[in-house]
C-alpha positions in Angstrom: -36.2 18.9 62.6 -39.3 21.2 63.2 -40.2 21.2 59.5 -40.2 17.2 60.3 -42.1 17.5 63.0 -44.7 19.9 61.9 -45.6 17.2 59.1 -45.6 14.5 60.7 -47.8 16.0 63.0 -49.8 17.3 60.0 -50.1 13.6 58.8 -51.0 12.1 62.0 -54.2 14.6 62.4 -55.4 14.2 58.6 -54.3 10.3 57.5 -57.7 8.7 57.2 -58.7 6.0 55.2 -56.2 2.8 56.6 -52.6 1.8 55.6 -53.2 2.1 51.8 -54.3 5.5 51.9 -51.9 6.5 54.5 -48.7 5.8 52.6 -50.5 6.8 49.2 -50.3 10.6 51.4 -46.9 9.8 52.4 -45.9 9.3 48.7 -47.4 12.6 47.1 -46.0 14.6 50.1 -42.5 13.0 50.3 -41.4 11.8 46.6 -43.8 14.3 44.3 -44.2 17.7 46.4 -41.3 17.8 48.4 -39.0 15.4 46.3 -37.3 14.5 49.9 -36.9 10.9 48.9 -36.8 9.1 45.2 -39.3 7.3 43.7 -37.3 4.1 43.9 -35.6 5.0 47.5 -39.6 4.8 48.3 -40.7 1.6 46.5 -37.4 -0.3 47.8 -39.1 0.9 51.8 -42.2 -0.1 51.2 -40.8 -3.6 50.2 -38.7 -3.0 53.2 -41.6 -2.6 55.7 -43.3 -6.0 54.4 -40.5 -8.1 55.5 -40.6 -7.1 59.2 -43.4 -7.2 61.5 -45.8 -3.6 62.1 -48.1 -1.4 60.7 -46.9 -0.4 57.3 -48.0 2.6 57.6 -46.5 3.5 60.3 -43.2 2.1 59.7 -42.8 4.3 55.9 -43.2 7.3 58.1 -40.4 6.2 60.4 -38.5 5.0 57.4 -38.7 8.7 56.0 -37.6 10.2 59.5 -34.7 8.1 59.6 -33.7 8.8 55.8 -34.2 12.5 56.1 -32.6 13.1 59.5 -31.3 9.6 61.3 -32.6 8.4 64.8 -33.7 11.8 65.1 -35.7 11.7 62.7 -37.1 8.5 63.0 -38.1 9.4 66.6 -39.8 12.7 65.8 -41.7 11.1 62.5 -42.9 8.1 64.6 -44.0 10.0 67.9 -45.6 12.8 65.8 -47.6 10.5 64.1 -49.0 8.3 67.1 -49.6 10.6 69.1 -52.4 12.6 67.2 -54.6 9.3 66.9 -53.4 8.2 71.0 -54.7 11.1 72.4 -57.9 11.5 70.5 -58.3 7.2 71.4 -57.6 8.4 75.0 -60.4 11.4 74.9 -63.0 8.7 73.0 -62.0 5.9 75.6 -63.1 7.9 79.3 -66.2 8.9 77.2 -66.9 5.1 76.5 -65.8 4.1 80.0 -68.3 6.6 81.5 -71.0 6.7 78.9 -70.7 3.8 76.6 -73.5 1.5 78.6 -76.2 4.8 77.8 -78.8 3.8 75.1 -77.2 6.7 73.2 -74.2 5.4 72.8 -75.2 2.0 72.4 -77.4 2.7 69.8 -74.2 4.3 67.7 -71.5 1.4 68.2 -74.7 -0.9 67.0 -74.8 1.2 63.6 -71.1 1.5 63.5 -70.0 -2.5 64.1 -71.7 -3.9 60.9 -69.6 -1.1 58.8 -66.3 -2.4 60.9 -67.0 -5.9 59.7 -67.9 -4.5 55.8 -64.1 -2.3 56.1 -62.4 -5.3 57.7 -63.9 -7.9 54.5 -62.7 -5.1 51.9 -59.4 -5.1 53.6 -59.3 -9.1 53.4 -60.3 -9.0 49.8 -58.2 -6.5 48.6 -55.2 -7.5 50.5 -56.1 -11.4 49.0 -56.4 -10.8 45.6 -52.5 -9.1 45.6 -51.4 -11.3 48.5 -53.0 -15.1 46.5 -50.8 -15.4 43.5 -51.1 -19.2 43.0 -53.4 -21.9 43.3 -50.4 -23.2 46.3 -50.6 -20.4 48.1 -54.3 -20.5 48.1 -53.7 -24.3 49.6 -51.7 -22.8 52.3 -54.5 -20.5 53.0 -57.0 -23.0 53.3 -54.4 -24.7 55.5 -53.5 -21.9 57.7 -57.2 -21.4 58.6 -58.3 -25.7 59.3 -54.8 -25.4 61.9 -56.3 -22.1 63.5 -59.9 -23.6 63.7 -58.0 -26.3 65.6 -56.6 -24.4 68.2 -52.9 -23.6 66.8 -51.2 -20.7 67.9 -51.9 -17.7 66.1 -47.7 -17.0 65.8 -46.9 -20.4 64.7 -49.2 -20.4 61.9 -47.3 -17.0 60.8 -43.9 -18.6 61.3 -44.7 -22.0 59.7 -46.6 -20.1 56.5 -43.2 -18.2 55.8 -41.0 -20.7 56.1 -42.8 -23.4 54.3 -43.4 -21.3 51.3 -39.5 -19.4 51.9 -37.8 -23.2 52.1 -40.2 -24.7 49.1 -39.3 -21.7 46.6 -35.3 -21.6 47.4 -34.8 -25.5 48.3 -35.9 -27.9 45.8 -35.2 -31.0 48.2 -39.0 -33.0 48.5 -38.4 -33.5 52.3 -38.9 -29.6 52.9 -42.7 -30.0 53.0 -42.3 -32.5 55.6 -39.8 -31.2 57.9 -42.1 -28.6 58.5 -45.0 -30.2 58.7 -44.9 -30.2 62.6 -45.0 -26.9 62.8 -48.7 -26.3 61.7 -49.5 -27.7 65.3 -47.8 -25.3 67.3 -49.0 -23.0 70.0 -48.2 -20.5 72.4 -48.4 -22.0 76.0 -50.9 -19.7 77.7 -52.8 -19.5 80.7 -55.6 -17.2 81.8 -54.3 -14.8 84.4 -55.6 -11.8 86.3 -54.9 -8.5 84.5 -51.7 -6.5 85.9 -50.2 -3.7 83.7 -47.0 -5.6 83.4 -48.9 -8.8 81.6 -50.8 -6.0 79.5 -47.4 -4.4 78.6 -46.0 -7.3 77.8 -48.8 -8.6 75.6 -48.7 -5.6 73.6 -45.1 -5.8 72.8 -45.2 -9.2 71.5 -48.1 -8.8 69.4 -45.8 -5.7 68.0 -43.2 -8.0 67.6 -45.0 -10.2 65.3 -47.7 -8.5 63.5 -47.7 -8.6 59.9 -49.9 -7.8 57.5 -52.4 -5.0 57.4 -53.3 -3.4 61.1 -56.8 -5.6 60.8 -54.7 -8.8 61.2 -54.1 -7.4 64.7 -57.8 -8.6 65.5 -56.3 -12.6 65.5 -53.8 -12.0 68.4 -56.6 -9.5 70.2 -59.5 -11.9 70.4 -57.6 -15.1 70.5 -55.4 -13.6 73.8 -57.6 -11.0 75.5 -61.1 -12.5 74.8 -61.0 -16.1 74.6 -57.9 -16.9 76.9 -57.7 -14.3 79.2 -61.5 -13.2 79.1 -59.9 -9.7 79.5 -62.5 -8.2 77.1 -65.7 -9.4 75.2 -66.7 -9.8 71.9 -68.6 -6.7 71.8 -66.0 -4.6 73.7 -63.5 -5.9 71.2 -65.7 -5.0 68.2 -66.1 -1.3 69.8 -62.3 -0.8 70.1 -61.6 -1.5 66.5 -64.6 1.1 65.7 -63.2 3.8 67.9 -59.9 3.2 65.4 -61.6 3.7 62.8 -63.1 7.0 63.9 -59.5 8.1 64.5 -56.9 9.6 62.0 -53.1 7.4 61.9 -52.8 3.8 62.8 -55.6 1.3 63.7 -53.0 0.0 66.2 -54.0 3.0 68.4 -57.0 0.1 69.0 -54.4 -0.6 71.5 -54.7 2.6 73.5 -58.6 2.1 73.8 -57.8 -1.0 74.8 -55.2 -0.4 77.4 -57.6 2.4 79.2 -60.4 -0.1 79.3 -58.5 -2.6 81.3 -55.5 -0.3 82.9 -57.0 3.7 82.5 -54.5 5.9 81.8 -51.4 4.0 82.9 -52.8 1.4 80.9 -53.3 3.1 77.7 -50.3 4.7 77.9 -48.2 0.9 78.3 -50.3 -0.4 75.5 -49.2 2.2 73.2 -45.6 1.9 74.3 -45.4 -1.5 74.0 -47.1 -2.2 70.1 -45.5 0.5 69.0 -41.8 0.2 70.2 -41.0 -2.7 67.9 -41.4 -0.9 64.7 -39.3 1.9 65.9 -35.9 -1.1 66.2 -37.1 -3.0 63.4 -36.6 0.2 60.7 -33.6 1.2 62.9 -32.3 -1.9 61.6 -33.4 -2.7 58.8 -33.2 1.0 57.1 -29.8 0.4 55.9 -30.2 -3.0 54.4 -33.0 -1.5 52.5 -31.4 -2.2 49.3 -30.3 -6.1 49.6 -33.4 -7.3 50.8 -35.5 -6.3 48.1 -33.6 -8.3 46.1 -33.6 -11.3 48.1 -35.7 -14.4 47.1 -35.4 -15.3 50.3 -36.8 -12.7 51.9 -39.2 -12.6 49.0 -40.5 -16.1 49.7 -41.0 -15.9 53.4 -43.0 -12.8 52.5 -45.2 -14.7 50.6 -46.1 -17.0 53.2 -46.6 -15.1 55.9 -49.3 -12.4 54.2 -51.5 -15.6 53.1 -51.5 -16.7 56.9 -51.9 -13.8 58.2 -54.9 -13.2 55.8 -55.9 -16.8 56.5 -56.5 -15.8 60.3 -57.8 -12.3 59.4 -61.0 -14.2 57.8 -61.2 -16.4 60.7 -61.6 -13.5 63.3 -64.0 -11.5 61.1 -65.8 -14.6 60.7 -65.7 -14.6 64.8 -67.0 -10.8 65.6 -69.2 -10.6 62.1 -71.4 -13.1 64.6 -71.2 -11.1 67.1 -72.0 -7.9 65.3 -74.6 -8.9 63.1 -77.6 -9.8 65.3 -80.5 -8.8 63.1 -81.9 -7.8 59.9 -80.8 -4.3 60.3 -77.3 -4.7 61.2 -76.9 -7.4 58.3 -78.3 -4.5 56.2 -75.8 -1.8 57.5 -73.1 -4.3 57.0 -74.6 -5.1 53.2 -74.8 -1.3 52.3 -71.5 -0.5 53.6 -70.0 -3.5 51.8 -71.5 -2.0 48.4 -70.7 1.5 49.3 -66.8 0.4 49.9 -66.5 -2.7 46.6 -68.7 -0.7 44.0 -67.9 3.0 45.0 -65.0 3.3 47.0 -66.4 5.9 49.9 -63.9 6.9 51.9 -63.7 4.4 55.4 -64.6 7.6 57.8 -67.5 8.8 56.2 -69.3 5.3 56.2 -68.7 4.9 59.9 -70.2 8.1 60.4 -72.7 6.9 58.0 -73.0 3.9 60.4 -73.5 5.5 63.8 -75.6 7.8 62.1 -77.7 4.8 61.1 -77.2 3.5 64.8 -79.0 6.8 66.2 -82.2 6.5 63.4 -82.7 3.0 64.8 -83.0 4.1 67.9 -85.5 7.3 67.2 -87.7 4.8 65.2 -87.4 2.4 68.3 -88.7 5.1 70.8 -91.4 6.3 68.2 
């Protein structure tokens, strides 16, 4: 258990780069180094891990916990993980609260926001190009995206994208299309409400309930709940979260412990954490064992499908959304162009081009003083 813990803890201070490199570490360290789990043991998790709602990344580790050591396990690999990224997050979030309004600091998060938006399109497009197999699925994309323009609800969309395509693939009855047709309207009943730590809490655990996709898609249910219905958060407060993630080693869902301290301080950030996070830990509790049946279900295989193309359908949306709000000039649309080129044509490494882009933030401001 302590030789679990120390490399978990070891992963969660040195896994940069996003989910991809993440479980890329995860693989060299668990299946070719320390041969702890087979190759195909591995490949049938990973399968596993799409299927149920979380960051991927995340969820392997737990995955590995549990198969080298049960609950135990899984409860050591998961909280040795977080917590590197939450505490550094809590650290980067009292220095924003107390000096992110300085011209310093503002200077830096304006360098650093065009690079988010570059990382989050790179994501999309990578993600899309594995994710859009089909000229149908590209339909349902297209789909997914009018409905959300519209004002449907982010987890309907989700729900409605994996069953249509799960149904249409295993049922070959022409009234599937239309029986879930009505679906595409759907929406969570919501109503703006004052900020308490039991609504944040709350929040937070459903969004971990039913995020799938890559840790970027968590930007739908943030903006579409805490900005725009709530008005907990702006735009630009939104935009600065996700960079502070980025800054971080292990999961961009930590975003959630920046978050929670902004509205809730420490009790806050500590809720938030709890509450994204504690879904993934049941969801591989469960679904370890029936690793090996649900890779081979077409089921499973087709509501898959569905729901990555939705959720990458309102992934573009939002970083449609904050790109406006982020790039406000000539340099920023710059930043955002050379990070775009740096990240397609030479694959830099995610940290050192948000460096690069606060870096960039802190010349614009010498050259504005000069």
């Amino acid at each position: 258990m302590w030789e679990l813990a120390r490399f978990f803890l070891r992963m969660g201070f040195t896994a940069f780069g996003g989910p991809a490199a993440h479980i890329a570490m995860l693989h060299d360290e668990v299946v070719t180094r320390r041969q702890w789990v087979s190759e195909r043991h591995f490949l049938d998790m990973l399968g596993a891990t799409n299927l149920i709602p979380g960051p991927n990344s995340t969820e392997m580790m737990l995955h590995v916990g549990y198969v080298c050591a049960g609950w135990r396990g899984l409860l050591v690999a998961g909280i040795c993980f977080i917590s590197p990224a939450m505490l550094i997050v809590l650290v980067l979030a009292a220095l924003y609260v107390n000096y992110g309004s300085t011209p310093q600091a503002t200077w830096l998060l304006y360098g650093v926001k065009p690079v988010v938006i570059a990382l989050v399109a790179q994501a999309l497009w990578s993600m899309g190009r594995k994710a859009v197999k089909d000229a149908w699925l590209l339909g349902l994309g297209i789909l997914v995206l009018a409905a959300y323009a519209l004002g449907a609800g982010e987890i309907a969309l989700l729900l409605a994208g994996g069953l249509l395509v799960m149904l249409a693939r295993n049922l070959r009855s022409a009234g599937t299309a239309a029986l879930l047709a009505p679906l595409s309207g759907l929406s969570l009943p919501t109503l703006a409400a004052p900020f308490s730590l039991r609504a944040s809490f709350l929040f937070f655990l459903k969004v971990g309930s039913v995020l799938y996709g890559s840790g970027y898609v968590l930007l739908a249910f943030l903006r579409a709940d805490l900005v725009t219905r709530f008005a907990w958060l702006t735009d630009q407060q939104l935009i600065d979260a996700v960079a502070v993630g980025q800054l971080t080693p292990g999961p961009i869902l930590t975003t959630a412990t920046f978050i929670g301290y902004l509205l809730g301080d420490l009790p806050g950030a500590l809720l938030a954490t709890l509450g994204i996070f504690l879904p993934s830990f049941i969801f591989v509790l469960i679904t370890n064992p029936l690793v090996p049946r649900l890779r081979q279900s077409p089921w499973a295989s087709g509501f898959l499908d569905g729901v990555n193309v939705a959720a990458l359908a309102l992934m573009a949306a939002v970083t449609w959304q904050l790109g406006r709000a982020a790039l406000v000039d000539a340099y920023s649309l710059l930043l955002a162009l050379a990070a775009a080129i740096a990240l397609f044509r030479y694959k830099v490494n995610s940290l050192w081009l948000v460096l690069g882009g606060a870096a960039a933030g802190w010349l614009a401001a010498l050259v504005d003083l000069i």
